[in-house]
C-alpha positions in Angstrom: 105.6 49.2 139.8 106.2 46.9 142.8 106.8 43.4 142.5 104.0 42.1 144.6 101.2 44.2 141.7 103.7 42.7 138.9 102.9 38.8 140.1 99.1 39.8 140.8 98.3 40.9 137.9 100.1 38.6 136.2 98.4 35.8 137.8 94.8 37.6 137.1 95.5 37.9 134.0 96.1 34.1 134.3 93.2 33.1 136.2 90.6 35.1 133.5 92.3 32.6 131.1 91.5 30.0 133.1 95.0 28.7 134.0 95.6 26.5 136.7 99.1 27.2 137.7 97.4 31.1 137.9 94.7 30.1 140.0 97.4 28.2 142.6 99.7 31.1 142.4 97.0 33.1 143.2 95.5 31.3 146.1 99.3 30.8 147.5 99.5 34.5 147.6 96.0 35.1 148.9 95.4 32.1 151.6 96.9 33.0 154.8 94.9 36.7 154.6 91.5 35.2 153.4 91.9 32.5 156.2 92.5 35.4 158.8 89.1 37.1 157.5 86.8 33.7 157.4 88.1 32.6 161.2 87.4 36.0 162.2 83.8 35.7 160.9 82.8 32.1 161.6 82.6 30.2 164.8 84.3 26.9 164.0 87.7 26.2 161.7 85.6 23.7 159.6 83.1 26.5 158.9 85.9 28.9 158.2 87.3 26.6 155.8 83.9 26.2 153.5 84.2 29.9 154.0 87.3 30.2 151.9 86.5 27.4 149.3 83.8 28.8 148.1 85.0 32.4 148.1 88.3 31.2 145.8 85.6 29.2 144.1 83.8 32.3 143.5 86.5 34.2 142.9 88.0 32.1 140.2 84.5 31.8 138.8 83.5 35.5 138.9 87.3 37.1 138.3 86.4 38.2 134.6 84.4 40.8 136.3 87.5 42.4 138.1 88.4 45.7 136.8 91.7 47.2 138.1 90.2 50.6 137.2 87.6 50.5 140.1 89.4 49.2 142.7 92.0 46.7 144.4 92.4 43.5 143.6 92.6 42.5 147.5 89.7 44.9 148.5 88.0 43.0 145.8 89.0 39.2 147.3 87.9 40.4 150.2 84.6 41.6 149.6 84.0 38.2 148.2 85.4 36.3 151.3 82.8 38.6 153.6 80.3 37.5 151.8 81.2 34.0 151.8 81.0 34.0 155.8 77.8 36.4 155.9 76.4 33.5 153.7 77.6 30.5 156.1 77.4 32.6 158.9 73.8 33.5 157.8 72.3 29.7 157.7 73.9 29.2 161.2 72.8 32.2 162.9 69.4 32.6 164.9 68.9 36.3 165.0 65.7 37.7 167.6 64.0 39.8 165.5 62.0 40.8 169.0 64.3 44.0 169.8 63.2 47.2 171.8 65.5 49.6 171.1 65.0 51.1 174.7 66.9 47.8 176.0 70.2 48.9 174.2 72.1 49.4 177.2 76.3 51.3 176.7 78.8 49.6 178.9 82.8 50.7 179.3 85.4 49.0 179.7 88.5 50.5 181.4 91.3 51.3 178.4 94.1 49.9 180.9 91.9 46.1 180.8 92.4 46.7 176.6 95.7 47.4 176.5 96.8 44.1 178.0 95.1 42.3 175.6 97.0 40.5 172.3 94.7 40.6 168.9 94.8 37.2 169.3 93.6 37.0 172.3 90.3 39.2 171.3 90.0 37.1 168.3 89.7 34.2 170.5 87.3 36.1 172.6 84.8 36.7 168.7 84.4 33.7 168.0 83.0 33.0 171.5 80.7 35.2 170.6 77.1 33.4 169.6 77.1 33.3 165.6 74.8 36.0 164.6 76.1 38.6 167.2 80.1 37.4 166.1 78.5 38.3 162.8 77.2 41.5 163.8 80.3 42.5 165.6 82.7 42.2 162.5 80.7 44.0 160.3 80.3 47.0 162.6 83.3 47.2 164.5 85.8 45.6 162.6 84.6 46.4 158.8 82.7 49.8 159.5 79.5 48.8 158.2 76.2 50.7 159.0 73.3 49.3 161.3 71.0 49.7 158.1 74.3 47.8 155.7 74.4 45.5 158.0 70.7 44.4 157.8 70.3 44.9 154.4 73.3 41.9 154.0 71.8 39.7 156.9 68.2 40.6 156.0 67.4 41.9 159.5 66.1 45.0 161.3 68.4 48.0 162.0 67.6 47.5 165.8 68.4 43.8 166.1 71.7 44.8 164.6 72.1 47.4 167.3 71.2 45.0 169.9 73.8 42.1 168.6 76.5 45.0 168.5 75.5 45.9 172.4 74.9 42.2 173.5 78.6 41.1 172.0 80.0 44.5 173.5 78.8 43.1 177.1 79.8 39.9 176.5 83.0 40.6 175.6 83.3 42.9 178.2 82.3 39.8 180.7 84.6 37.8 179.2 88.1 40.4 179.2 87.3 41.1 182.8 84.5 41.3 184.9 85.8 43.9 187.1 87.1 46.2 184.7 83.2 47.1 183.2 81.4 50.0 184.5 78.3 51.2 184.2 78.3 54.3 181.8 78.3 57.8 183.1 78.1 61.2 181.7 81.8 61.5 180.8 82.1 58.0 178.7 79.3 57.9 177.2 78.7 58.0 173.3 82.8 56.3 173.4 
């Protein structure tokens, strides 16, 4: 057993009995990854930040229902930061549910243009994004979620989620380099 699972359990074990020095240990060890996930999902740090209280809140609140036996305790964290953001990110967004799905258009973007780019730099670029397609990007791109997951957990169609995908595809595209995008042809498209 590795010392990192040794500590995080024993600080679950602490935070189900409601111990304080538990619940700092465990938000020590937990902060700077949970803070990565919120600023990827929300707009603006001060947003980002009510992301992560109330997921620790929630977590703390809701960690007697934690079972090691199903799963990771950091895929579990996690799942409860998402949803944190989806929530906030939810009351800020202004999703069109007026989509054709005929207007989904595939754009490509030169893999040279990409491979100058720094994950920080792309991050940046995200949180341009307009709120509800930022949202809709993360979940699909980053987190692998489905069209139909991702409406079910933002209560919107299938297609508006396609069309936030393609919409933050182009502007991102825009944004990395305008003269790197090309109009799809046979050979790229489907990448």
């Amino acid at each position: 057993m590795n010392l990192f699972f040794k500590q995080e359990t024993k600080l679950i074990k602490g935070c189900k009995a409601n111990e304080r020095q538990a619940q700092e240990g465990l938000y020590k060890l937990y902060y700077a990854d949970m803070l990565r996930i919120c600023f990827r999902y929300l707009k603006s740090d001060d947003l980002a930040n009510d992301a992560l209280s109330i997921g620790f809140l929630k977590v703390f609140q809701h960690i007697h229902n934690f079972d090691a036996k199903k799963g990771e305790f950091g895929a579990w964290i996690r799942t409860v930061m998402v949803r944190s953001c989806i929530d906030l990110g939810r009351r800020e967004a202004k999703f069109n549910e007026v989509v054709n799905p005929e207007e989904i258009e595939e754009v490509f973007i030169q893999p040279a243009v990409l491979d100058k780019l720094f994950v920080e730099d792309l991050l940046k670029l995200i949180r341009q994004l307009p709120t509800a397609t930022q949202l809709v990007f993360n979940l699909s791109v980053i987190d692998g979620y489905s069209h139909k997951e991702i409406g079910e957990h933002l209560n919107i169609t299938e297609s508006t989620s396609r069309w936030h995908l393609t919409e933050a595809k182009k502007q991102l595209r825009r944004m990395i380099a305008p003269s790197a995008i090309d109009k799809p042809t046979e050979n790229t498209k489907g990448r």
